[in-house]
C-alpha positions as CSV (number, residue, x, y, z in Angstrom):
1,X,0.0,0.0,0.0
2,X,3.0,2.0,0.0
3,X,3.0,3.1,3.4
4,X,6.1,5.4,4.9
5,X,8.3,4.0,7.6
6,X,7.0,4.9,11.5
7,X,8.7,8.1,13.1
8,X,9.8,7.9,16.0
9,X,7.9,9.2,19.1
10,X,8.3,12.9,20.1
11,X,9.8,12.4,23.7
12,X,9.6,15.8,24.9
13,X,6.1,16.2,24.5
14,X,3.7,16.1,27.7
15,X,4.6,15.7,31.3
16,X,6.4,12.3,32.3
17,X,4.5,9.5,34.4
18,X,4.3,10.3,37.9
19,X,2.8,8.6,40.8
20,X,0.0,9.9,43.1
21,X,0.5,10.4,46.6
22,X,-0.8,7.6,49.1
23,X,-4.1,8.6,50.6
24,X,-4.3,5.9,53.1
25,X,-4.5,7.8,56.3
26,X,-1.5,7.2,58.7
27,X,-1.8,4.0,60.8
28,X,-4.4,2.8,58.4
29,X,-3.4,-0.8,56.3
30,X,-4.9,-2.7,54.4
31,X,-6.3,-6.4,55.4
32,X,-3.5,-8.6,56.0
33,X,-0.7,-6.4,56.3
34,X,-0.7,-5.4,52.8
35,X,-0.4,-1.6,51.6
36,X,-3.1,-0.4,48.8
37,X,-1.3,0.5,45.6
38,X,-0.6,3.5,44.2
39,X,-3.0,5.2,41.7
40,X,-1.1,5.2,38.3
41,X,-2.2,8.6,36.5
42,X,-1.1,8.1,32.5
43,X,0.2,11.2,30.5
44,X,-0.6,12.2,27.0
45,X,2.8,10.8,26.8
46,X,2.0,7.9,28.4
47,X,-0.8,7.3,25.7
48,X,1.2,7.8,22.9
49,X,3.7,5.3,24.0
50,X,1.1,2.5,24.6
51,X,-0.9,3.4,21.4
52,X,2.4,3.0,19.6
53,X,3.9,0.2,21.0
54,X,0.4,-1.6,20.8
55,X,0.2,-1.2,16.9
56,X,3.6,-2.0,16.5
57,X,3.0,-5.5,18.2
58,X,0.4,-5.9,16.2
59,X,2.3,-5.0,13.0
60,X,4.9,-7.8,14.0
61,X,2.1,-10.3,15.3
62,X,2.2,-13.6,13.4
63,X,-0.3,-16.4,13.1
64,X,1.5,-19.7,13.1
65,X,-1.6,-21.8,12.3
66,X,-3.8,-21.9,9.5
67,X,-6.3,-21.2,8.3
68,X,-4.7,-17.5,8.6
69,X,-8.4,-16.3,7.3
70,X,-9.5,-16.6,11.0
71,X,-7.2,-14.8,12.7
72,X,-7.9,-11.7,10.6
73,X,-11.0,-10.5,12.1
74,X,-9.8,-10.6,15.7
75,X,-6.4,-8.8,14.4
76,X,-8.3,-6.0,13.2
77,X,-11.0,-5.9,16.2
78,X,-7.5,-5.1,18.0
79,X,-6.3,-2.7,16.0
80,X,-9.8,-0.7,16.2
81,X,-9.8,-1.3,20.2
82,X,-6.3,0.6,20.2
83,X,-7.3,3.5,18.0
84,X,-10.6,3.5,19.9
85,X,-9.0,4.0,23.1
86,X,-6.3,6.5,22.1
87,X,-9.4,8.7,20.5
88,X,-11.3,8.6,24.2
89,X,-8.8,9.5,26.3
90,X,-9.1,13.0,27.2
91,X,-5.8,14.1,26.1
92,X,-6.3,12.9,22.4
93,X,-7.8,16.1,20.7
94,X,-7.6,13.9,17.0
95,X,-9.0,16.2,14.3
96,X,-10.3,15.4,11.0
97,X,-7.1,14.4,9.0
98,X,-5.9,11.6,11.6
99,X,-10.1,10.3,11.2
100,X,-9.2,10.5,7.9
101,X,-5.7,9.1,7.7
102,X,-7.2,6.0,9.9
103,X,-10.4,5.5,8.3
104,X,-8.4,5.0,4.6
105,X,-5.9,2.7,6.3
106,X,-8.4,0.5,8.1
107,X,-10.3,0.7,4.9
108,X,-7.4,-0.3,3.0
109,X,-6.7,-3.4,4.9
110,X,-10.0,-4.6,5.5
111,X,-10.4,-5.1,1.7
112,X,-7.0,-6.4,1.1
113,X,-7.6,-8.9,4.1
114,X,-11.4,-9.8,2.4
115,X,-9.1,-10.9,-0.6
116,X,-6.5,-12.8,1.2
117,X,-9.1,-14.9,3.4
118,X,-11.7,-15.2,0.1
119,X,-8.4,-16.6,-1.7
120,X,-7.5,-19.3,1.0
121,X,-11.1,-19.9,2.2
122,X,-11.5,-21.1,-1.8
123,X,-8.0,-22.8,-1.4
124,X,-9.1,-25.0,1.4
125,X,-12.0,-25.9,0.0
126,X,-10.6,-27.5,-3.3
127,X,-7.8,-29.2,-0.7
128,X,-10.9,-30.6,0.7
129,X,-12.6,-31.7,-2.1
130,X,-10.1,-33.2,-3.7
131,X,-9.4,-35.5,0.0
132,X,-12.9,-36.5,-0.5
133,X,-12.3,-37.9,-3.8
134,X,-9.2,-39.4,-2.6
135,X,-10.9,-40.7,0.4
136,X,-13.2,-42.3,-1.7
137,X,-11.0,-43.9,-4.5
138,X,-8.5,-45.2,-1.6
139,X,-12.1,-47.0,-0.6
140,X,-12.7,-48.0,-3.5
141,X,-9.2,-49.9,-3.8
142,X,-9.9,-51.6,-0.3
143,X,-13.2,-52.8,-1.6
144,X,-11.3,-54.0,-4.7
145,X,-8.6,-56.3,-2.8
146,X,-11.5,-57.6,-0.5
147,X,-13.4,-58.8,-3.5
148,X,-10.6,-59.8,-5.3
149,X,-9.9,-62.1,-2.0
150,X,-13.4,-63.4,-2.3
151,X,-12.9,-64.5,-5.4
152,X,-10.1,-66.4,-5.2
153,X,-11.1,-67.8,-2.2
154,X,-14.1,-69.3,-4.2
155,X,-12.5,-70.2,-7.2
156,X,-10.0,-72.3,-4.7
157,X,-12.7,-74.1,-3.7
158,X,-14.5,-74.6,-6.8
159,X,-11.1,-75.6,-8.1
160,X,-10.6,-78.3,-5.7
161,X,-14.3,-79.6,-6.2
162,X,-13.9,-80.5,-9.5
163,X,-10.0,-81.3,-9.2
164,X,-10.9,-84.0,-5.7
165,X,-13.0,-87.0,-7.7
166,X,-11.0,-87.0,-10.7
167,X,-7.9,-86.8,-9.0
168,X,-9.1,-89.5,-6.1
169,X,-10.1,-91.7,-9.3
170,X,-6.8,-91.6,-10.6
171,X,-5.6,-92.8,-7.3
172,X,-7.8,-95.9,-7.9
173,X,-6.7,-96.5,-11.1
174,X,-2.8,-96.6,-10.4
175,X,-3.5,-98.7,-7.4
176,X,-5.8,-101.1,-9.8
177,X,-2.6,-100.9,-11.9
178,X,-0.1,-101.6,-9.8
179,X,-2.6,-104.9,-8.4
180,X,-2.8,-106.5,-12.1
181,X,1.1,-106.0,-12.5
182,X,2.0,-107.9,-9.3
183,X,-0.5,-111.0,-10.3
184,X,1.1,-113.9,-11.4
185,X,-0.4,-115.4,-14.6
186,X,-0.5,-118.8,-15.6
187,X,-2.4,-122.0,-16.1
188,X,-2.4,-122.8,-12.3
189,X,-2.8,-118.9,-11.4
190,X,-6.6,-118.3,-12.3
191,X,-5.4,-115.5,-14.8
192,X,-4.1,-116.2,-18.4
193,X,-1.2,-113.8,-18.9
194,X,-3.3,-112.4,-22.3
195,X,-5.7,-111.7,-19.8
196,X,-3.2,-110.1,-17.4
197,X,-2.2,-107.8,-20.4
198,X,-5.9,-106.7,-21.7
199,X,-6.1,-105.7,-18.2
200,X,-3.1,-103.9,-17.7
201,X,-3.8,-102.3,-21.2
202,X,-7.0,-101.3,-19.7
203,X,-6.1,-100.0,-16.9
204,X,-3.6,-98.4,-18.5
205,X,-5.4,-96.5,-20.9
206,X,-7.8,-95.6,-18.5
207,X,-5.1,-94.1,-16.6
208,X,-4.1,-91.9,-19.7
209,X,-8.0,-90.8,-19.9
210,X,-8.1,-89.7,-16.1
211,X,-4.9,-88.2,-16.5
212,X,-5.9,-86.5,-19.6
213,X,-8.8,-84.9,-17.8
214,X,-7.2,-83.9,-14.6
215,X,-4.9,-82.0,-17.3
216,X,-7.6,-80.4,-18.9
217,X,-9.0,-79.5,-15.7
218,X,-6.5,-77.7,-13.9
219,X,-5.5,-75.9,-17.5
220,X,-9.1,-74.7,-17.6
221,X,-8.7,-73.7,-13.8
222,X,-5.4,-72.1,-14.0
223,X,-6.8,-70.0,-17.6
224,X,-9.7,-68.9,-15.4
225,X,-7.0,-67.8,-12.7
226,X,-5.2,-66.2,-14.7
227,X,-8.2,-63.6,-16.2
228,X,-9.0,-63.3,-12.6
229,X,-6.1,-62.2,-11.5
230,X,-5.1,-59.7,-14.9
231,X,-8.6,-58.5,-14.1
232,X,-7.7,-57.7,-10.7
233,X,-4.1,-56.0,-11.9
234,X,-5.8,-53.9,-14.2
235,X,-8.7,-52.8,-12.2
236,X,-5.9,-51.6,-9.4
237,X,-3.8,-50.0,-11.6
238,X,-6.8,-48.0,-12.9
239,X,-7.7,-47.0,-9.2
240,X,-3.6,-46.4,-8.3
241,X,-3.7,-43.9,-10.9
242,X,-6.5,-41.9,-10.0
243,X,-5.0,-41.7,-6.3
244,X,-1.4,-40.5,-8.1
245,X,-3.4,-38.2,-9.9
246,X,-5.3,-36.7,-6.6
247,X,-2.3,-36.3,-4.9
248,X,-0.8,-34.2,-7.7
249,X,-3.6,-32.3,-7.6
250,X,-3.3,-31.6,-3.8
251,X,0.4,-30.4,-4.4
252,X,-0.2,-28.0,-7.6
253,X,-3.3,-26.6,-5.7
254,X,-1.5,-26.2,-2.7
255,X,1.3,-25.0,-4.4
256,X,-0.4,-22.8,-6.9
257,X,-1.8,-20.2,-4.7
258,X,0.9,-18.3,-2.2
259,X,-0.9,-18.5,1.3
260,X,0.6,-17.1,4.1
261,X,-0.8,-15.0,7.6
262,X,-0.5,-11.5,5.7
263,X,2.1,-10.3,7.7
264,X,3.6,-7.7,5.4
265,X,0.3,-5.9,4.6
266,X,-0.6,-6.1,8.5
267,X,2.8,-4.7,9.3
268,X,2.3,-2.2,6.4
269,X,-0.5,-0.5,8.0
270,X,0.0,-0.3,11.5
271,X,3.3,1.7,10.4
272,X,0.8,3.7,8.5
273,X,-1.4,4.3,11.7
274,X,1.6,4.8,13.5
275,X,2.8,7.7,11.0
276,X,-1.0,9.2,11.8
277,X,-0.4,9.2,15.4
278,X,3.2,11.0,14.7
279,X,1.5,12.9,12.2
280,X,-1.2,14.1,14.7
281,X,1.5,14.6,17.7
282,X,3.5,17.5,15.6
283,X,0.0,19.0,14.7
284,X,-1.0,19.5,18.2
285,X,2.4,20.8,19.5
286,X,2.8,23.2,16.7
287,X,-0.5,24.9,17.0
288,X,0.0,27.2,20.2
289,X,3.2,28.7,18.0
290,X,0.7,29.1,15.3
291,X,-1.6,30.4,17.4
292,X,1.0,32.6,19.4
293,X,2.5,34.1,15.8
294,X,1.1,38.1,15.2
């Protein structure tokens, strides 16, 4: 806003503090011993000083934790308490420039304060819409994994229901196998050896068949495991994306839009409203040598 730098305070101007006599009568103490303090009477000087050094802390005041939009409104109800109270004390005789000069600066910072807090209020919001959405899709993955695990689950044991008869079946087979190759053919044996080798080539060949089968099967199974699973890798790839892309968002929002606790425009103006109080200081002790000139 272009504001000068503060002058410093006249020192020499007004009467410095002084302390009122006692008017506790002699003999006469206070309730336990104690003595009743001293009234403190402040000088025009005194006033100054305080007004001063009150908008100067103010100037350097920093808010540490967003959002910075809510701290402005109880930053400026301070600054207007301190200009209040310098205007009512009975010393103050402001005229109609420092009204003025105050009214512009106050004006000045209000709107440039409006801006800063609609600009971050409008920040945060964004931030927070874009959590939502991330909330959401990082839901949206765990759902994903849990029904992926469901499935599989059930595919395990639909896989093993049809795997368990054929493969229990085969079992049977070898054992029928291995039975007809330890008999002992022959005329005394009760088996003919052709006989032993139609079975064996029986059993054999129904061996093949079950094995042939159980092949089949578990190719089927292990095709259908395979879609489930490239279904499931593409589907989370999809949903890792969009969470990547969220958080980029977050950063280039967050990044895109300087917010801070106004600290330089704050400061700005209360040097401005301490020039005014300067300002209005030299008016009031040049006017009796105006007023004393012929």
């Amino acid at each position: 806003m272009g504001f000068q730098q503060r002058a410093r305070t006249p020192r020499d101007f007004g009467r410095r503090p002084g302390r009122s006599k006692s008017k506790t009568k002699p003999g006469k103490h206070e309730t336990g011993g104690a003595y009743r303090l001293e009234e403190h009477t402040l000088t025009f000087a005194d006033i100054i000083d305080r007004t001063l050094n009150s908008l100067s802390r103010l100037g350097d005041q920093r808010f540490a934790v967003g959002p910075f939009y809510e701290h402005y409104d109880r930053w400026m109800l301070s600054v207007r308490n301190v200009l209040s109270e310098f205007e009512a004390s009975s010393a103050a005789a402001v005229d109609d420039n420092f009204k003025l000069e105050c009214t512009q600066v106050l004006s000045e910072i209000e709107s440039t304060l409006n801006d800063r807090r609609a600009k971050e209020a409008s920040n945060d919001e964004a931030v927070r819409e874009v959590n939502r959405s991330l909330l959401d899709v990082r839901s949206l993955l765990a759902q994903t994994e849990r029904e992926y695990a469901a499935k599989m689950s059930d595919f395990a044991a639909k896989r093993e229901h049809a795997i368990k008869p054929v493969a229990t079946n085969l079992g049977r087979i070898r054992q029928e196998l291995s039975r007809i190759s330890r008999m002992r053919a022959g005329f005394l044996r009760g088996i003919s050896k052709k006989t032993k080798v139609q079975k064996e080539a029986e059993a054999t060949q129904k061996l093949d068949t079950t094995k042939r089968e159980l092949a089949t099967i578990e190719q089927s199974f292990a095709a259908e495991q395979k879609k489930l699973k490239d279904e499931h890798e593409r589907r989370k790839r999809q949903i890792l994306k969009q969470i990547a892309n969220y958080q980029k968002e977050i950063e280039n929002i967050e990044s895109g839009i300087k917010v801070d606790d106004a600290l330089d425009v704050r400061h700005a103006a209360c040097d401005a409203l301490v020039n005014a109080v300067n300002s209005l200081v030299q008016r009031m002790q040049s006017a009796p040598e105006t007023v004393s000139k012929p």
